[in-house]
C-alpha positions in Angstrom: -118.2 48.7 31.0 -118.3 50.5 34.1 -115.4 48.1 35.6 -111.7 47.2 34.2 -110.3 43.7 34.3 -107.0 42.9 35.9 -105.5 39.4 35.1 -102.1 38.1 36.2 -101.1 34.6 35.3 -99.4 32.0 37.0 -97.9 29.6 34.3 -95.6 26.5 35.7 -93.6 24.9 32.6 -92.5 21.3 33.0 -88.7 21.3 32.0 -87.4 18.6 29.6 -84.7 17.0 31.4 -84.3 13.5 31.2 -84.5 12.7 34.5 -85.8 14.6 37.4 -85.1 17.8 39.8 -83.7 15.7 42.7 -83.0 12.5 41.8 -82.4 10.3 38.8 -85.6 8.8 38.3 -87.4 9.2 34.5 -89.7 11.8 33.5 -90.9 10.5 30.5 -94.9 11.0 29.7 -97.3 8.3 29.8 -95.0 5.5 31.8 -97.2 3.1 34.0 -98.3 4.2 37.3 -95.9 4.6 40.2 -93.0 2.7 38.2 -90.6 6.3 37.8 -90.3 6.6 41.4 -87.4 5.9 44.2 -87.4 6.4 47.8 -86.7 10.4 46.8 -89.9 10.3 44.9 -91.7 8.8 48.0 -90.6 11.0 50.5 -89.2 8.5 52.6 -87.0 9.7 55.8 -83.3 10.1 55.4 -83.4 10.8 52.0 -81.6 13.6 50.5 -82.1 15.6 47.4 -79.4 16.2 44.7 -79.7 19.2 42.4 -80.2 18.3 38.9 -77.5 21.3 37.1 -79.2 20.5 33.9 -82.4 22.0 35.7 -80.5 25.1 36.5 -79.7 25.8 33.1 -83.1 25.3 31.7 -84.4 27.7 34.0 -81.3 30.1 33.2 -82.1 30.3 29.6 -85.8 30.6 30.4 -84.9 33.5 32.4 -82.7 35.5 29.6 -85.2 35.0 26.8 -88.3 36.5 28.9 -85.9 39.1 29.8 -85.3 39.1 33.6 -82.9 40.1 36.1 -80.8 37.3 36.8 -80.1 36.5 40.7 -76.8 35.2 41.3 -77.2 34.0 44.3 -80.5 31.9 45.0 -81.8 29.2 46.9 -84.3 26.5 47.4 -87.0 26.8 50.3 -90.0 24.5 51.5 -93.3 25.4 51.0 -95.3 23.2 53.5 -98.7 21.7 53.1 -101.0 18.9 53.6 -102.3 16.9 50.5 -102.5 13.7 49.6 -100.3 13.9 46.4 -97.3 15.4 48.1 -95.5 12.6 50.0 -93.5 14.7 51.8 -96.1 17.3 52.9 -94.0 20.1 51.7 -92.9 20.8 48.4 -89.1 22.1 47.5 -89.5 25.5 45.8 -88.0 29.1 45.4 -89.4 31.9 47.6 -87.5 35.1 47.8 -84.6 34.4 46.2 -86.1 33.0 42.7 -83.8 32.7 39.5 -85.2 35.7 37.5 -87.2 38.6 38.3 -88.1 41.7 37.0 -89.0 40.5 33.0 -91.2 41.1 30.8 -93.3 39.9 26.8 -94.4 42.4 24.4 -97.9 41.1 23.2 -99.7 42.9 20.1 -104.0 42.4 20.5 -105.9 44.7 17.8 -103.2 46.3 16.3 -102.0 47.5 19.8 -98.3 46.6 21.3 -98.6 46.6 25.1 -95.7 45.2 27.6 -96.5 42.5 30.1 -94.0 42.2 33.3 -92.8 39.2 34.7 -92.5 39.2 38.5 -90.4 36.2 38.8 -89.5 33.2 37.4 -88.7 30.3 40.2 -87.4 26.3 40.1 -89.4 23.7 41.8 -90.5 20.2 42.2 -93.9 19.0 40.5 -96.3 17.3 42.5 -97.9 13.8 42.5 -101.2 13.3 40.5 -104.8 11.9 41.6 -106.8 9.7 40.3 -110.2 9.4 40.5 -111.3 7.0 37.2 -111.4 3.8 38.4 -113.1 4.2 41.8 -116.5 6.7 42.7 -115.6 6.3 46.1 -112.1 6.9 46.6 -109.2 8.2 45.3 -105.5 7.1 43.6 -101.8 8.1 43.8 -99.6 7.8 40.6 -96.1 9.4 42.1 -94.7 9.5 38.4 -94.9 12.9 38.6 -93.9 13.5 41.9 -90.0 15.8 41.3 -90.7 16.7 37.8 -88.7 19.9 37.6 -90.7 23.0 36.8 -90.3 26.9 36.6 -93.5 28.9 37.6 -93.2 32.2 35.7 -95.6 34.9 37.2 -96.3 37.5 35.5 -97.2 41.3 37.0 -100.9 41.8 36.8 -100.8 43.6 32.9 -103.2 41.9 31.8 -107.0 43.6 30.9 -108.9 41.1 28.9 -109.3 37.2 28.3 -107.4 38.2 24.4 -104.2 39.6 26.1 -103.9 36.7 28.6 -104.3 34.2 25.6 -101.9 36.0 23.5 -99.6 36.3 26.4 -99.3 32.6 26.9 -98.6 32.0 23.4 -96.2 34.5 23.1 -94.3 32.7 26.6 -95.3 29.0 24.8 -93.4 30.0 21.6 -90.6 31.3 23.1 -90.2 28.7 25.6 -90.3 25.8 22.5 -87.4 28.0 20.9 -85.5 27.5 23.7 -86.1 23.8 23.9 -86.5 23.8 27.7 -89.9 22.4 27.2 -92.6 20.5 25.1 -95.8 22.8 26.3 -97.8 20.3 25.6 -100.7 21.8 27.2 -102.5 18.3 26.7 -99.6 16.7 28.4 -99.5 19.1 31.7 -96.2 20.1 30.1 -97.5 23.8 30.4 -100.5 24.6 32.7 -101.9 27.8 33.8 -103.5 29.6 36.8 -105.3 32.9 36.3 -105.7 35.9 38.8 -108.8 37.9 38.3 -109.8 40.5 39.7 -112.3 43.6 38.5 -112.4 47.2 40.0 -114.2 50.6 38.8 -112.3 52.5 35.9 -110.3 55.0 37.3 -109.4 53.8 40.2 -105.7 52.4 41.4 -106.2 50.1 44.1 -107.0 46.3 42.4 -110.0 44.8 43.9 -110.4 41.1 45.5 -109.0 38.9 43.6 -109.7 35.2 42.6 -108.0 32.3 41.2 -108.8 30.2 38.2 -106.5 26.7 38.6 -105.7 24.0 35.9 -106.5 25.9 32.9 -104.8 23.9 30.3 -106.1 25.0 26.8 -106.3 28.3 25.1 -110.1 28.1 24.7 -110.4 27.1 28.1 -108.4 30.0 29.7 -110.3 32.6 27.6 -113.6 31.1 28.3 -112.6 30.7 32.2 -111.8 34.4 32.3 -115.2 35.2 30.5 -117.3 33.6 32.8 -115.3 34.5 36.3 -115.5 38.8 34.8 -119.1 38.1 34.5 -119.1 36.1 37.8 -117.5 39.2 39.8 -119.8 42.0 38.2 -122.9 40.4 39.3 -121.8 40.9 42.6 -120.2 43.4 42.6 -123.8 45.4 41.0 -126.0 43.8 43.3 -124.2 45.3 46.4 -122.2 41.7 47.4 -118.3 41.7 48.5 -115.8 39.3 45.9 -114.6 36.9 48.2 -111.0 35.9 47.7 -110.6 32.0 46.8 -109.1 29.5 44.8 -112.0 28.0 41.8 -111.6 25.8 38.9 -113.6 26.4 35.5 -115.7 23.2 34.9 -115.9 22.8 30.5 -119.1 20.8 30.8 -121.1 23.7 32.6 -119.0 26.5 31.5 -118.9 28.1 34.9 -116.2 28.7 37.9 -116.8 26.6 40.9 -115.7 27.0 44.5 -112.8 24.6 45.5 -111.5 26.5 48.6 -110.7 29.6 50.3 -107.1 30.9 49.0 -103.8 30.6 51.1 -101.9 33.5 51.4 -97.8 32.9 51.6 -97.5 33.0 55.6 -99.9 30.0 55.2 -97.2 27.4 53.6 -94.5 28.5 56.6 -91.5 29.1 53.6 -88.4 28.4 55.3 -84.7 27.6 53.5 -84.3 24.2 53.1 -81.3 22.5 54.7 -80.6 19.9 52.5 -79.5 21.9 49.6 -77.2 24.5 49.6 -77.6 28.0 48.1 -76.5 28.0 43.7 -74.4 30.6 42.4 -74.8 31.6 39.4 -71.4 32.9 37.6 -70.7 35.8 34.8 -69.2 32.6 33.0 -72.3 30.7 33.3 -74.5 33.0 32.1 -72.5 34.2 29.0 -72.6 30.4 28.5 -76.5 30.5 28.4 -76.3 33.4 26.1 -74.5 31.8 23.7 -76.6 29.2 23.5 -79.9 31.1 22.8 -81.6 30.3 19.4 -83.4 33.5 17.5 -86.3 33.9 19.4 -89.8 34.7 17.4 -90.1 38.6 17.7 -86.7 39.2 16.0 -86.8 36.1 13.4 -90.6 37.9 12.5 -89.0 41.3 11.9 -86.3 39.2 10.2 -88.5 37.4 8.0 -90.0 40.7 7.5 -87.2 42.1 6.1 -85.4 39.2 4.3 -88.5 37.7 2.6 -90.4 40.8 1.9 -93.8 39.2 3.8 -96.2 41.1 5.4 -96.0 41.7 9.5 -99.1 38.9 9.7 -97.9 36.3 7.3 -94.5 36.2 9.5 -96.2 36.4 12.3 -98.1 32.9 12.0 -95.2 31.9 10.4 -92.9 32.2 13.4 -94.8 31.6 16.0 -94.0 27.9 15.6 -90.4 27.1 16.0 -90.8 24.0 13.2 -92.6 25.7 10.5 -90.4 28.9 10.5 -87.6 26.3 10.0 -89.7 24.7 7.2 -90.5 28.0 5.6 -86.7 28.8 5.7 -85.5 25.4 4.0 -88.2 25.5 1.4 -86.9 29.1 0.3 -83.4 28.1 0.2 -84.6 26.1 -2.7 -87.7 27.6 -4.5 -86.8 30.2 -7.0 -89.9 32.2 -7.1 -91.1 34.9 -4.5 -90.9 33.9 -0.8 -95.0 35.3 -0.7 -96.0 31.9 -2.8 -94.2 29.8 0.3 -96.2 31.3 2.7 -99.2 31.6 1.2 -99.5 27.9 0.5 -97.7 27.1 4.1 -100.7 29.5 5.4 -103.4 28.0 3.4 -103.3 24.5 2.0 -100.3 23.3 4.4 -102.0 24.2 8.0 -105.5 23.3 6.3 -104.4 19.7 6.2 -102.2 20.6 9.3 -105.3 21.5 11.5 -107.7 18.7 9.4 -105.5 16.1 10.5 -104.8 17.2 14.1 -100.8 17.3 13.3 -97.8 19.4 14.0 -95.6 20.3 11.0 -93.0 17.8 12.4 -95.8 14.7 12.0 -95.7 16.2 8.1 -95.1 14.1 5.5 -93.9 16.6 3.1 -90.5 18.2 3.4 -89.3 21.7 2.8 -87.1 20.3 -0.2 -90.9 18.7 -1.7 -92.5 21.7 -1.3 -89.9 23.7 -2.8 -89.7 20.9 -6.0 -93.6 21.2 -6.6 -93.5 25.6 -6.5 -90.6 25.0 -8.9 -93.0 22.8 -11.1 -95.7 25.5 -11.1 -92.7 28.1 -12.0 -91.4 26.4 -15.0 -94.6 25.5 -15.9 -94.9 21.4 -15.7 -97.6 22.0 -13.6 -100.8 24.3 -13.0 -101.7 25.8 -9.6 -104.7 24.3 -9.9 -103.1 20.8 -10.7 -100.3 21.6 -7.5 -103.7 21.3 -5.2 -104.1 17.5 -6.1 -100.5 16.7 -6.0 -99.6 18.8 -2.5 -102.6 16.7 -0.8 -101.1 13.2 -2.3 -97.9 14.2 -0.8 -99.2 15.0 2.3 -101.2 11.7 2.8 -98.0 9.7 1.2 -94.6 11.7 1.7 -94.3 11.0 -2.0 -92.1 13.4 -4.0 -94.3 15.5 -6.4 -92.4 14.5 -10.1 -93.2 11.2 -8.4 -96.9 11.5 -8.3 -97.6 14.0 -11.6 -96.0 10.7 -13.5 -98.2 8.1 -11.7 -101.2 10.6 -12.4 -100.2 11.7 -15.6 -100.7 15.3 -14.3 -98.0 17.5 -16.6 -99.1 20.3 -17.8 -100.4 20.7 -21.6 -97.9 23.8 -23.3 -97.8 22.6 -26.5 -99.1 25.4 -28.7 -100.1 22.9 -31.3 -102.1 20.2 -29.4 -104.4 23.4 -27.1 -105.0 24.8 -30.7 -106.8 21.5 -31.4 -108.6 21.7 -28.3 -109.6 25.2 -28.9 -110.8 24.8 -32.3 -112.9 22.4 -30.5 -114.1 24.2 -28.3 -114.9 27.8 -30.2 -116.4 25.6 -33.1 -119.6 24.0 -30.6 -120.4 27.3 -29.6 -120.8 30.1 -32.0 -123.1 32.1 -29.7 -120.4 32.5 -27.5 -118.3 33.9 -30.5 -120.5 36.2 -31.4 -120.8 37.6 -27.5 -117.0 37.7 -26.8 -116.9 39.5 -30.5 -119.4 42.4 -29.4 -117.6 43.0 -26.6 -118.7 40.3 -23.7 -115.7 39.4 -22.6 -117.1 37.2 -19.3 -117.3 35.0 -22.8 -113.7 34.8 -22.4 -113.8 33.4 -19.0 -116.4 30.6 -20.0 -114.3 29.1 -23.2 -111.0 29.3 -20.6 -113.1 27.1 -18.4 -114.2 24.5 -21.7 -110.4 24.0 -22.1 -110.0 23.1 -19.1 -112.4 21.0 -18.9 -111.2 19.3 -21.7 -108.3 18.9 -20.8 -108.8 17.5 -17.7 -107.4 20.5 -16.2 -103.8 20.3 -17.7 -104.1 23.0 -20.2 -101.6 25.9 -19.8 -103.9 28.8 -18.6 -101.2 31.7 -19.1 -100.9 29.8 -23.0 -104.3 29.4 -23.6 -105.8 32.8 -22.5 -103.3 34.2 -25.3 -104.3 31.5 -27.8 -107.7 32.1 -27.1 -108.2 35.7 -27.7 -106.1 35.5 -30.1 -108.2 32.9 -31.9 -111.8 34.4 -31.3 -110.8 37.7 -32.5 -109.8 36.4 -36.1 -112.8 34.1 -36.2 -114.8 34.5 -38.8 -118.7 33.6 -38.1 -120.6 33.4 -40.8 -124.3 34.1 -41.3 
């Protein structure tokens, strides 16, 4: 405890144009190796870039919701250097004139709201990508990815603990999938993450050496990575040894940092303007035009749902933070009649339960909002149980059937005739006249245990609500005789 944490992030978002940042070649996932490229791609000489706009106003609108200061006027440079999976040896970027600086995310970790800056948000060109499956010895090129567009959002260095940077990152991955500028499909590359850490001794203001995590792409892995490079720095730093200031990568088979190389500083990549593109303005009409098209974003639809639904700040919480089931939340209460708290606690329990069992997103879901909303209404009216609803949610989610559907096939409808649980309570009260006798001096767990006999009778489809009256009703008038 005797040093503080400081974390800044590096996150670059790939943008979901169709096509890419400087030319028109595809930049759809998964494609066969080096068949989305064109002499652009390549880096072959004489080619010129062409400015995708649709980039531009992806990176606008990514800008505006993470709150920055917009720059009117900015540019693309070249950042220079060697490696194999940059054709050009120098990739197009933004250096100090970026889109957006000066932003900022309000993350809440235990209870506590704290405000993270954004130093800048900036355009550029992805990379190529390696391969080293096929061959021990040597190394491949797939150029697919080669002028994928991207904005790197950097955030100031807020951060104090391996929970804020994780909370962080899903605050920016939610709002970014509001926007639809991206997928952040971590598991894609869609949304990757570099971590600056650094530790110093509480109390004092200058940061100490700092080092940097690459290729973090899952939550677990960028807490974990954070963990173990804190723990890395205080053993050195208590045994009298310097942090030396380098680029390492966390390895999820040993669950430690390794060395990958000493880390560049900006004069290394020689930034200078490039000449093939000239400078973007960006107009008052252009960004009221971005404005305009901005979605809700989650901190003001949670407050919303807050206020509109009645739920408590953690149920609308988890309920926003994904675009899709907000949007499913919000259809199915356009049509259920009960209490907004039922949706969310079934979209909270047995909905993500089958969600997370079943490795899907709520728009791989089977069920709709106007299902759900069908089978509450059936527990309202009282054609079904709650109990009952369990089976028939689960069928729907393994068949998309519609719940009247699959109570008819199952002959799942709920027993309320008064007439036909009398029988079954008769039944039930006459087997056990020990029981009588408890609930009648004053046992009333006895109660509970012929409610569950019913039940069991009736193959679950006894009114509960009708049968708890029925049933005190019935063992208080019994008559046992001796």
């Amino acid at each position: 405890m005797r040093y503080e944490t400081v974390i800044g992030l590096e996150v670059h978002v790939e943008l979901a144009t169709a096509s890419k940042i400087f030319c028109g070649c595809s930049t759809k996932f998964g494609q066969e190796i080096n068949t989305q490229c064109c002499p652009i791609c390549l880096g072959m000489p004489g080619v010129l870039p062409k400015l995708n706009k649709k980039v531009v106003d992806y990176a606008l609108k990514a800008a505006l919701a993470l709150n920055c200061k917009i720059n009117q006027e900015t540019k693309f440079d070249r950042k220079n250097y060697f490696y194999p999976d940059l054709p050009k040896a120098y990739q197009i970027s933004q250096y100090d004139k970026p889109i957006g600086e000066h932003g900022y995310i309000d993350i809440t970790v235990d209870g506590e709201v704290r405000r993270i800056g954004i130093t800048r948000i900036h355009m550029e060109e992805d990379a190529g990508k390696l391969l080293h499956e096929s061959d021990p010895t040597s190394s491949l090129i797939d150029l697919n990815r080669t002028g994928v567009p991207l904005i790197e959002i950097v955030s100031e260095p807020d951060l104090r603990s391996p929970e804020e940077a994780r909370e962080y990152l899903m605050q920016l991955r939610n709002i970014l999938k509001y926007i639809d500028v991206s997928d952040v499909k971590m598991e894609e590359g869609s949304l990757r993450c570099d971590a600056n850490i650094s530790l110093r001794p509480y109390g004092q203001e200058t940061f100490g050496t700092k080092t940097e995590l690459k290729n973090l792409n899952s939550f677990k892995w960028i807490a974990k990575g954070i963990e173990h490079e804190m723990a890395r720095q205080k053993l050195l730093l208590d045994s009298g040894e310097k942090v030396t200031q380098e680029t390492r990568r966390f390895d999820v088979n040993t669950q430690k940092t390794v060395l990958m190389r000493s880390k560049e500083e900006a004069h290394d990549y020689r930034y200078f303007p490039d000449p093939d593109l000239v400078t973007v303005e960006i107009s008052d009409d252009w960004i009221k035009e971005a404005k305009a098209s901005m979605p809700e974003l989650p901190e003001k639809k949670k407050i919303r749902f807050m206020e509109t639904y009645q739920l408590p700040e953690y149920d609308a919480g988890i309920i926003t933070g994904e675009k899709e089931l907000a949007q499913f939340f919000e259809d199915t209460a356009k049509e259920f009649r009960g209490e907004a708290k039922v949706i969310s606690n079934w979209v909270m329990g047995d909905l993500m339960r089958l969600l997370n069992s079943e490795n899907k997103e709520i728009s791989d879901c089977a069920v709709t909002a106007k299902d759900m909303a069908s089978m509450l209404n059936l527990i309202e009216d009282g054609t079904i149980s709650g109990k009952i609803a369990k089976t028939v949610f689960e069928e729907m989610f393994l068949t998309g059937k519609e719940p009247k559907t699959i109570i008819a096939e199952k002959g799942l409808v709920q027993i309320s005739d008064v007439s036909e649980l009398e029988k079954i309570i008769d039944e039930v009260i006459g087997k056990d006249i020990k029981s009588v006798r408890d609930f009648q001096n004053g046992n009333k767990k006895a109660l509970g245990f012929f409610m569950g006999q019913v039940m069991r009778q009736s193959g679950g489809k006894a009114n509960p609500k009708v049968v708890n009256e029925l049933l005190a009703k019935k063992l208080n008038a019994f008559e046992i005789k001796e």
